[in-house]
Structure formats: structure tokens, C-alpha cells
C-alpha positions in Angstrom: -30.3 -25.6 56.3 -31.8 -23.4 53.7 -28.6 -22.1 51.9 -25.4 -23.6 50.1 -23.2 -22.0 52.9 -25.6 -22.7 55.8 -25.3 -26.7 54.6 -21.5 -26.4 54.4 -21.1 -24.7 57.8 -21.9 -20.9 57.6 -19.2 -18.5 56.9 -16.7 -17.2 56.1 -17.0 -19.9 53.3 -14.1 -21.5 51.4 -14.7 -22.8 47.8 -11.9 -23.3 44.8 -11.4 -22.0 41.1 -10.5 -24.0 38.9 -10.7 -24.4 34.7 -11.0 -27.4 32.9 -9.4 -27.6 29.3 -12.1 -26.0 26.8 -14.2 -25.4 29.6 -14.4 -22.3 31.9 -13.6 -21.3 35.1 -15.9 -22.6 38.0 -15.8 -22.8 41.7 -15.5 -26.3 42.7 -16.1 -28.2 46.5 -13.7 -29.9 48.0 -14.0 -33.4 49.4 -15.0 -32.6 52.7 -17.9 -30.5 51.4 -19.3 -32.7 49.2 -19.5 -35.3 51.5 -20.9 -33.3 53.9 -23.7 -32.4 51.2 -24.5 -36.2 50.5 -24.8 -36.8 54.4 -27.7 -34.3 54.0 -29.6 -35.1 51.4 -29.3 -38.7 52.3 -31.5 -37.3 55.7 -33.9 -36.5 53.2 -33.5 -38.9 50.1 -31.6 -41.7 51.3 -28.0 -43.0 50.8 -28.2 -44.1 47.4 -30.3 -41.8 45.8 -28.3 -38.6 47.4 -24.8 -40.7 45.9 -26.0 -41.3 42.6 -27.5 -37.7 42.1 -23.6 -36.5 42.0 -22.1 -37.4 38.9 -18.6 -39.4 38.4 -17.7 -37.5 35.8 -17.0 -34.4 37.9 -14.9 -36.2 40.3 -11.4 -34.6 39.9 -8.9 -34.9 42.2 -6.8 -31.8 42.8 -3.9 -32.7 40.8 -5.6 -33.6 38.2 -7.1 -30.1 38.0 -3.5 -28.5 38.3 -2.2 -30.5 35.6 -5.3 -29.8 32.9 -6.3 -26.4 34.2 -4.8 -22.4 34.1 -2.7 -22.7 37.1 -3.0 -23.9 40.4 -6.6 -24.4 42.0 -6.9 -20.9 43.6 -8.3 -21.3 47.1 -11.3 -18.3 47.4 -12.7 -17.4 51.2 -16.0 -15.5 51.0 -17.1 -13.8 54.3 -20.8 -13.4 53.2 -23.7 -13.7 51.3 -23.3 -10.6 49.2 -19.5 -11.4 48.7 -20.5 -14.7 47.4 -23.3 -13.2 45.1 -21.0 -10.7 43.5 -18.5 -13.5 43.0 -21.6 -15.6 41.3 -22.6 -12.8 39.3 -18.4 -11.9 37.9 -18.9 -15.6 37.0 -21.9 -15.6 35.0 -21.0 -12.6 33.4 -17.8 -14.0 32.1 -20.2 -17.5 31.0 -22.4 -15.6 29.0 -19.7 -13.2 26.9 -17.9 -16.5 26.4 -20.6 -18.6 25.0 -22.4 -16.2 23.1 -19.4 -15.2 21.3 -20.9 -17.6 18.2 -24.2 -16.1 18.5 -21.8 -12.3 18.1 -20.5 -13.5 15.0 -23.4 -15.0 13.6 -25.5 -12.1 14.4 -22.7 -9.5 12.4 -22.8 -11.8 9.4 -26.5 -11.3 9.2 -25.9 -7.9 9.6 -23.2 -7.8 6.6 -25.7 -10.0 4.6 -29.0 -7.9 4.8 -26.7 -4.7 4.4 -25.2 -6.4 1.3 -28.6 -7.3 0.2 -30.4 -3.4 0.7 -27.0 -1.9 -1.6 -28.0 -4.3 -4.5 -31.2 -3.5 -4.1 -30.6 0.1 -4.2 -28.2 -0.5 -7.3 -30.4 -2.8 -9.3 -33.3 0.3 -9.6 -32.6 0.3 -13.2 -30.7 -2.3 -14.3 -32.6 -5.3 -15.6 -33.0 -8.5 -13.3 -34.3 -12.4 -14.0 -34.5 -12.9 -10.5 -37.5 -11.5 -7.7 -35.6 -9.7 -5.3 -34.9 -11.4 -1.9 -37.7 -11.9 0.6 -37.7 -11.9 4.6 -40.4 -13.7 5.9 -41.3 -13.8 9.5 -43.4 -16.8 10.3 -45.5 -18.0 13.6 -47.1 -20.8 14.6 -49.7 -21.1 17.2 -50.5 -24.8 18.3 -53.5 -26.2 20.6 -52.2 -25.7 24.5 -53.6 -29.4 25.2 -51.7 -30.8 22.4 -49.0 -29.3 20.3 -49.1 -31.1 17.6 -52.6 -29.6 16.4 -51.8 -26.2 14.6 -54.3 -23.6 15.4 -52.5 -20.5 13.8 -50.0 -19.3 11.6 -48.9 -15.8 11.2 -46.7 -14.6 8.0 -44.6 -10.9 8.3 -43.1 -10.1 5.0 -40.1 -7.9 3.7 -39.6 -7.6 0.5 -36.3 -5.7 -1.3 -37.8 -4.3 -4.4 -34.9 -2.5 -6.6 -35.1 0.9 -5.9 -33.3 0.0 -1.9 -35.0 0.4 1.4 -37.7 3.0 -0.1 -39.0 0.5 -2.1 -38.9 -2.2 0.1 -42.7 -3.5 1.0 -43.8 -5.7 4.3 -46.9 -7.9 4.0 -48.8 -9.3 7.3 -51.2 -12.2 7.4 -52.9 -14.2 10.2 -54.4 -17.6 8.9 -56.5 -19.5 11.1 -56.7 -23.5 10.3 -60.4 -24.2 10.0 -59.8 -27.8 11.2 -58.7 -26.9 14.0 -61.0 -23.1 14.6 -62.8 -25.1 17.8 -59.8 -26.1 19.6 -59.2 -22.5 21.9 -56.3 -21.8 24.3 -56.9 -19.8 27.2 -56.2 -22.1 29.9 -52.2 -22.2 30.0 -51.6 -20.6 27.1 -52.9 -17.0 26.0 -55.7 -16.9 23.5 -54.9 -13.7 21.6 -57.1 -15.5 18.0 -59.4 -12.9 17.8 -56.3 -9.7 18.2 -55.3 -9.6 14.9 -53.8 -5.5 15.3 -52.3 -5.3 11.4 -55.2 -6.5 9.0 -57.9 -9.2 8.7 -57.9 -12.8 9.7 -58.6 -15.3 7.5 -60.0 -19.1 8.1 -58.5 -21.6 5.9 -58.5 -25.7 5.2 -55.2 -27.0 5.6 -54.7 -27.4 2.1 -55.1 -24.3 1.1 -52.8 -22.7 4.5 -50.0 -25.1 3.3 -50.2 -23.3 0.0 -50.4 -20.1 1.3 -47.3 -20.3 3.0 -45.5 -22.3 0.7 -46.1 -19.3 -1.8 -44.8 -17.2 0.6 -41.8 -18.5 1.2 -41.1 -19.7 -2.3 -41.0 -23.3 -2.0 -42.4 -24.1 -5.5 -40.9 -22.0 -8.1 -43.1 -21.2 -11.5 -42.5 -23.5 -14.7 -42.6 -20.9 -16.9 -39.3 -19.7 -18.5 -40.5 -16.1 -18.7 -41.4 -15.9 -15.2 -38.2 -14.7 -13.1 -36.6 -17.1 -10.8 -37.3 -16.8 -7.4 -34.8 -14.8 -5.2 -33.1 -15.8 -2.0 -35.4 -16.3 0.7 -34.5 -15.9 4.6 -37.3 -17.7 7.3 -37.4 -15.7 10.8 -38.4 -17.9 13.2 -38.2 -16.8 17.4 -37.1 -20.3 18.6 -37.0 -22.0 15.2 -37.6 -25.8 16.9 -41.2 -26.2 18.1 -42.2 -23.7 14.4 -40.0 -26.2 12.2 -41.9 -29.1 13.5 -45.3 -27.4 13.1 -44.4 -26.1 9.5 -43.1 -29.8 8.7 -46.4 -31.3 9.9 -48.1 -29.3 7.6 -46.1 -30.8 4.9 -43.7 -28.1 3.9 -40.4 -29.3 3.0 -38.4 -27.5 5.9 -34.9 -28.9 4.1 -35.2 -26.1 1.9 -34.1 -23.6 3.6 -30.5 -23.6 4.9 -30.0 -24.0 8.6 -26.4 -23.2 9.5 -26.5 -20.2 11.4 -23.6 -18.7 10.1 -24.7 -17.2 6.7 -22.0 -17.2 3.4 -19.9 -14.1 3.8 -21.2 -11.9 0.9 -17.6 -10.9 0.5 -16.8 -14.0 -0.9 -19.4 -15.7 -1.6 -21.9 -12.9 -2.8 -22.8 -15.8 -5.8 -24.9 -17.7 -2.9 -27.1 -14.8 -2.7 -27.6 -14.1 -6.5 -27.3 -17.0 -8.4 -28.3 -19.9 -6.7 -32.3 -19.8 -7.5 -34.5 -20.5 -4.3 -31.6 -20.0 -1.9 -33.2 -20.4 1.4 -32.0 -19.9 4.9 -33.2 -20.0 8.1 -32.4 -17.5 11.1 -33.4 -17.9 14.7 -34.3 -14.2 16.1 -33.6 -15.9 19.2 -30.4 -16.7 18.8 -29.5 -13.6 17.0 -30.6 -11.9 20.3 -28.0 -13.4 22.4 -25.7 -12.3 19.8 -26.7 -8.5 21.0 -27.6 -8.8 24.7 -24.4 -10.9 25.2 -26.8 -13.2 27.6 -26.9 -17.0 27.3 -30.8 -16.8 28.3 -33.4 -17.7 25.5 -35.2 -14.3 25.4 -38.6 -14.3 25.1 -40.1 -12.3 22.1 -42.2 -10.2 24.5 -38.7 -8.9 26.2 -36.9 -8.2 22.6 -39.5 -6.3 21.3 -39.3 -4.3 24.8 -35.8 -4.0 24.6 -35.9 -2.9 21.2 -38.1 -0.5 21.5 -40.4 -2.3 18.6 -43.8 -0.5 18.3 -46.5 -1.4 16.2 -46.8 1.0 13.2 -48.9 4.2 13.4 -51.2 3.0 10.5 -51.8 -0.6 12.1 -56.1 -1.0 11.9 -55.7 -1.8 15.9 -53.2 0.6 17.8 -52.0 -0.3 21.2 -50.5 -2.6 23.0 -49.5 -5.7 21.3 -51.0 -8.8 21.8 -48.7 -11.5 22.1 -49.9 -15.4 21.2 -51.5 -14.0 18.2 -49.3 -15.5 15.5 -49.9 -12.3 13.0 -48.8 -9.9 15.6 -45.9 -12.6 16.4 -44.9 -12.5 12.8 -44.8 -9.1 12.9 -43.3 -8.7 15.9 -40.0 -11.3 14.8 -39.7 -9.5 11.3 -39.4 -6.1 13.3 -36.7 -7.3 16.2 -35.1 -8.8 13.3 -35.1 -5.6 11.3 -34.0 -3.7 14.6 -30.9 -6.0 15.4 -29.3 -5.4 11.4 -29.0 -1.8 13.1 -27.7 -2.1 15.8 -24.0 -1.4 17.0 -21.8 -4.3 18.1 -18.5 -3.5 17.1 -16.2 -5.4 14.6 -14.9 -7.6 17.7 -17.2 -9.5 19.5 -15.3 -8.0 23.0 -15.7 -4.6 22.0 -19.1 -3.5 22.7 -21.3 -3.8 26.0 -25.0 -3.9 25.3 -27.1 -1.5 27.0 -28.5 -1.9 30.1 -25.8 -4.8 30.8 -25.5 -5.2 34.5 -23.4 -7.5 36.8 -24.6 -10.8 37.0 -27.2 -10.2 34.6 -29.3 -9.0 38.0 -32.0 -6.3 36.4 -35.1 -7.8 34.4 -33.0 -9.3 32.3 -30.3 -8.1 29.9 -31.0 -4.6 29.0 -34.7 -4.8 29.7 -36.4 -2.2 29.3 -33.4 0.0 27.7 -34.2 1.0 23.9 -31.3 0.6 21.6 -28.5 3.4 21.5 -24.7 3.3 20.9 -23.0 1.3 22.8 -19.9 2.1 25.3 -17.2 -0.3 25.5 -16.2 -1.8 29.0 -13.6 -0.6 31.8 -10.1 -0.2 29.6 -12.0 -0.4 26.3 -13.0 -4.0 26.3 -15.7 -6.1 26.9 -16.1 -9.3 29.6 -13.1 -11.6 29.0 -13.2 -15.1 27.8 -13.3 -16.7 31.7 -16.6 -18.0 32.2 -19.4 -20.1 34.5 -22.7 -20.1 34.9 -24.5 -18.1 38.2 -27.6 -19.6 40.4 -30.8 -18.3 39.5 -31.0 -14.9 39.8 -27.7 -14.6 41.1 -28.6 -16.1 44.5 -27.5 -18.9 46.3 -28.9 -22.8 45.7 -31.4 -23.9 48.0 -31.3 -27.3 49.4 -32.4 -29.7 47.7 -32.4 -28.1 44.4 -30.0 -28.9 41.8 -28.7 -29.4 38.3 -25.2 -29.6 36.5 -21.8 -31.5 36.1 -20.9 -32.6 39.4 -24.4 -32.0 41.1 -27.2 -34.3 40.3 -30.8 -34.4 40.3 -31.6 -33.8 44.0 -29.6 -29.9 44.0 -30.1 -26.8 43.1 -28.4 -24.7 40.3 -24.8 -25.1 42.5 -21.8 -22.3 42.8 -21.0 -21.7 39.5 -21.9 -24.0 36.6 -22.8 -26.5 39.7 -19.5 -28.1 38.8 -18.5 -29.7 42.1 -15.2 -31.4 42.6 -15.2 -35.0 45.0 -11.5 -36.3 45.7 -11.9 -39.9 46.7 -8.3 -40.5 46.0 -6.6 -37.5 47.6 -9.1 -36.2 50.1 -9.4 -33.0 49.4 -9.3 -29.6 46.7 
């Protein structure tokens, strides 16, 4: 039995829709089913193990889902593989508009925000200012492949918004290599790209003196001097901000500086938190402001935004050509320019009125708009976007294998299940 539908029987295949309160919708099993299901893995596990990998919690007897859900459990009969697919991949299409609708909104407040920020620029040319105009700074952190904790690199991409507007804007790029660490070398699991540097010089530094550097960098000790202006707002990039935090934190920067609620102050309303509040840090996670474009629930890899982007390294760089990722300058770089490219592009006022490019059922090509460099955007069938109905697909839109598993009502010993793997068990009624 290699296949969900082989294990329950072959088709045509019956499974049931059905939506929890706050939840989505998601095919669910019947009794029968899922007690066929434990009779097989128990072949291969044993009784208890294959009962305790399903979880009680997502156990619902058919009523109970009538009562709590959208309607009636709808009964759907699927007469093949490619009709259960295509079902699997309507699903996960509705998952992933549904659940990055947050990462939508947070991603057109940044939008709002840098745009605010690039007018005053442009305004302030002549006017006099006591503060140094707001800073974006990309930052990367490289660690030892055979222990993470040890920090080998750290790469710094700056933007700067000089008065004078985006013509006067200037970017900085620095690659620091921790001289403690300079003998510790990836290359085994993880890339070694050290030696790459593509947009200036390396430098090797004591950890003392990296600390500072970057703590200058991103403004985390502000002058004494009353003459000197006060340091403008200051907005960290980070491509998946939690392993970077941790590294920056071990080198003793105080990470609590910089503002982590993804959803930056409105500068409609609160334009203040961008002007007068000296030091104003936040942080943003490129990664999260990706799914806010793509519309995909996946955590992209920098490699596929800058791709999908169409991000290029700039004519002038001292080493043309392909990038090399795992360096942490060009990674720097490379966050500071796919965070540059997403404050330009189009996603509507409403976060169901655009479709990415390159968005295809079920998420099915190499991943969401791979490969397809940012243009305008056409909204969906009848002018709107996927709805609001959601679950999540198996990998790569296929069916679950045996013996593979995750999710609410599946356990440890399946594989990513119909839908969310949300499987319903009756023991009171006997059935969907």
C-alpha cells in the first residue's frame, strides 16, 4: 500500500469537508477509514504506537462538526489520482491566501513607511535637520556548520536616505570575518562562500572590535555630544530574523533595541514614531515580507527571492557574476536589495486583489513565481484573488505515502495527510 487511497481501498475514494470555527476548511476521514489506517500501521509499528500517533484532539464526531462548522459535512467522491491532486492543490491555495493575509498587510505598511520615509527625505533637501536621516541596514550572520553557536561571519548592507530623496540615498557593503573563529571552515554541509566577497574587501576582526562595528552601524550607542545630531530611525533586515537575532545577541548587542512587531506604526498617524523618537529601531523579516508578495505560506529561501525578483548584483560590483550565496556580505546585500525590490512592487490596496506572478494551482511550479521577474500584477477570475477557505496540500501536491505523517488528527507515524492532515475519528457515532 504505497498511497493514501491504495491504504483506504482504491478508488473512486470518498473523504469529507468540513470547517472548524477559526479554522479552515479540510478534508477529514471518517471512522471507518481511520481505523482501517491504524490496522496498518499497527502491521508495521504495533498497536499502541500506531493509536497514539493519531491525536484526540481531532476526534470529532459528525455532529459536532455540523454544529461548529459552515454547513453540513459535505461528502466529496474523487475517481482518481489527478482529481484528488487538483482538489489538494484548490485547498492549499486557499491555505496560503488565508494565512498570509497578515504577512499582505504587514508587507504594504512597510511599503507606506519607506515611501513616507524617501518623500521626507526628498523634502528635507534644504530645510535644516537635528536628526541623521533614517538608515536600512541589511545584516548576515554566517555561523560554524559543526556548531552554530560559533559566529564565523557577519555581513552589513546599508541604505542610507540623505535629504536630497532617492538620488542622494547611499548603500554601504561590508563583510567581517571574526578572527577567533577564521580556522573554523564550512564546506561540509554548509557552503563555504568566505573567500567570495563580490562587492568590496573583507576584513578580519576580534570580536571586540566586530561588536562595535556593527553596533555603529546600526546605531545602538548614540554620541554624547549635544552638537552631534541624534540618531535617526533605524530599520534591521534580517532573511529569517531567528537564528541572526541569536547570533547578534551572543555577540552582546542589545537585540531589545530594535522594535519587533511586524506591523510598523502607520505614518499616517503616527508619523511622530518615525521623527521624533531618537534611536527608533525596528526589525523586519524579508522573509516574512516575502509571503506577503508571493501569497505562499513556504519560508522562501533568499536564493529563490533574489531569483524571483530579478535582483542582480550591480554593474560596478569588483566581482561580476553570479552570486555567491553563504557569503554573509553578498547575503547582506542580497536582503537589502529583495527588500528594496518588494517596496516596489504592486499588491493592490486589498490583500484579495492582486495575484502574484507566476502563481499557479497548488503552488505546483518551483515554487511561487520562481523564476518570473516582477511585473504588474492581474487580479484573479471575476477580479478577485483566492478566497478566505483554506488547508494545507501534501508535499508537492501529491498524495501521503505510508507511513509518513504530520498534523492535527495524524500523528508521528504519517505522512503530510489530505489537507492539513486533519483526520476526523467518531468513536461515538461511527462514522463522518
Amino acid at each position: 500500500m504505497s498511497t493514501l487511497a491504495a491504504s483506504l481501498g482504491g478508488f473512486p475514494l470518498t473523504l469529507y469537508e468540513a470547517t472548524l470555527p477559526g479554522s479552515v476548511t479540510e478534508l477529514w476521514l471518517d471512522d471507518h477509514q481511520c481505523r482501517r489506517l491504524i490496522a496498518l500501521l499497527a502491521d508495521s509499528m504495533g498497536p499502541s504506537r500506531a493509536q497514539s500517533s493519531w491525536r484526540d484532539s481531532a476526534y470529532h464526531a459528525r455532529a459536532t462538526l455540523e454544529r461548529s462548522g459552515h454547513g453540513p459535512v459535505v461528502a466529496r467522491t474523487f475517481a482518481s489520482q489527478a482529481d484528488l491532486e487538483r482538489h489538494f492543490g484548490h485547498l492549499k491555495d486557499q491555505d496560503d491566501w488565508h494565512h498570509t493575509r497578515h504577512h499582505w498587510r504587514e508587507l504594504k505598511r512597510a511599503q507606506l513607511v519607506y515611501h513616507h520615509l524617501v518623500s521626507a527625505a526628498a523634502a528635507s533637501s534644504s530645510a535644516p535637520t537635528t536628526s541623521s536621516p533614517p538608515s536600512f541596514v541589511a545584516v548576515d550572520v554566517e555561523t560554524w556548520e559543526q556548531d552554530h553557536d560559533l559566529v564565523t561571519e557577519v555581513g552589513i548592507a546599508s541604505l542610507t536616505l540623505s535629504p536630497g530623496g532617492a538620488s542622494s540615498s547611499s548603500t554601504a557593503y561590508e563583510h567581517l570575518v571574526l578572527a577567533e573563529n577564521a580556522h573554523r571552515r564550512n564546506g561540509r554541509y554548509c557552503p563555504d562562500a568566505r573567500d567570495d566577497f563580490q562587492l568590496g574587501a573583507s576584513e578580519t576582526l576580534p570580536r571586540t572590535a566586530l561588536a562595535a562595528r556593527v553596533s555603529a552601524r546600526l546605531r545602538l550607542h548614540s554620541s554624547s555630544d549635544d552638537a552631534s545630531p541624534r540618531p535617526g530611525p533605524v530599520f534591521l533586515l534580517l532573511h529569517d530574523s531567528r537564528g541572526d537575532v541569536r547570533s547578534l545577541t551572543s555577540l552582546g548587542l542589545d537585540m531589545n533595541a530594535f522594535e519587533r512587531t511586524p506591523l510598523l506604526p502607520d505614518p499616517a498617524t503616527d508619523a511622530e514614531a518615525y521623527t521624533d523618537v531618537a534611536g527608533a529601531g525596528f526589525l523586519l523579516d524579508t522573509q516574512r515580507l516575502y509571503s506577503g508578495y508571493s501569497r505562499r505560506k513556504r519560508q522562501v529561501r533568499l536564493e529563490d527571492a533574489v531569483r524571483t525578483l530579478g535582483v542582480e548584483l550591480p554593474a560596478d560590483a569588483p566581482r561580476a557574476g553570479a552570486v555567491a550565496f553563504h557569503n554573509s556580505g553578498n547575503d547582506a546585500w542580497a536582503t537589502l536589495d529583495v527588500f528594496r525590490r518588494l517596496m516596489d512592487v504592486p499588491i493592490g490596496n486589498d490583500p484579495d486583489e492582486v495575484v502574484p506572478p507566476g502563481w499557479t494551482e497548488g503552488g505546483r511550479a518551483a515554487g511561487a513565481g520562481a523564476g518570473t521577474a516582477v511585473s504588474a500584477s492581474a487580479p484573479a477570475a471575476g477580479g478577485r484573488a483566492p478566497g478566505p477557505r483554506a488547508g494545507r496540500a501534501p508535499r508537492n501536491g501529491r498524495a501521503p505515502q505510508h507511513g509518513q505523517g504530520q498534523g492535527q488528527g495524524q500523528g508521528q507515524g504519517q505522512g503530510q495527510g489530505p489537507h492539513a492532515g486533519r483526520w476526523q475519528h467518531d468513536r461515538r457515532q461511527g462514522g463522518a
